[in-house]
N, C-alpha and C positions, 0 to 999 in steps of 0.2 A: 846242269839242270835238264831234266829230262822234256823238255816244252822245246827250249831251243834243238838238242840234237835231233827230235824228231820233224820239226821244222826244215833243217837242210834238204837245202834241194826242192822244197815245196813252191808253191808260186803263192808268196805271201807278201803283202808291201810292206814297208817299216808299221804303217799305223794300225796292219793286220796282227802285228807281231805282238805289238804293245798290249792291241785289245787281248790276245790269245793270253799272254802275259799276267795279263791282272786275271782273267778270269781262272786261271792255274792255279796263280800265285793264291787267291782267294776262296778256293775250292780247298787247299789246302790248308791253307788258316783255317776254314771249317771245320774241317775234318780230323783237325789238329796233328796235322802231319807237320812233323817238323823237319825226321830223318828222312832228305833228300833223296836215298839212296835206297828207300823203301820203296817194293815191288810194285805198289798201290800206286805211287806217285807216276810211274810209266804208264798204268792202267788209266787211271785220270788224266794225264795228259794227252792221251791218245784219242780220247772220247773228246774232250776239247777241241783237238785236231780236226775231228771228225763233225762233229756238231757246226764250228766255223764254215766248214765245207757244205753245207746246206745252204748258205745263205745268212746263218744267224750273226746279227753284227754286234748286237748288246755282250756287253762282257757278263753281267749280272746273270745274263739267261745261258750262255755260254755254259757258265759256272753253274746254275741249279743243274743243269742235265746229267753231268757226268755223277754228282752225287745221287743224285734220286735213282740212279742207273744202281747204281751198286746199295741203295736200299738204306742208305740213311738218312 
């Protein structure tokens, strides 16, 4: 899954990981990605990544950012 390998290495605790997790995991039920292996899924998970790194702790709002990002 593209959430954890871009994770390694990051300074994220276990209950950073989980929140990061669900809001991936649920950005992509969204967006109804299924195939893991789709380019998008890196893109999304990146912005996750990235929006966490702000401060944002909510998984919910995690997850709305990366989609409104890319205009769905």
């Amino acid at each position: 899954m593209a959430i954890y390998r871009l994770m390694q290495g990051a300074a994220f605790g276990p209950e950073e990981i989980e929140r990061l997790a669900a809001a991936y995991e649920a950005a992509l039920e969204m967006l109804h990605l299924a195939n893991r292996t789709d380019p998008v899924t890196e893109v999304i998970a990146k912005r996750v990544i990235e929006v966490a790194q702000t401060g944002v702790t909510d998984p919910a709002e995690i997850c709305a950012e990366p989609i409104k990002n890319i205009g769905v």
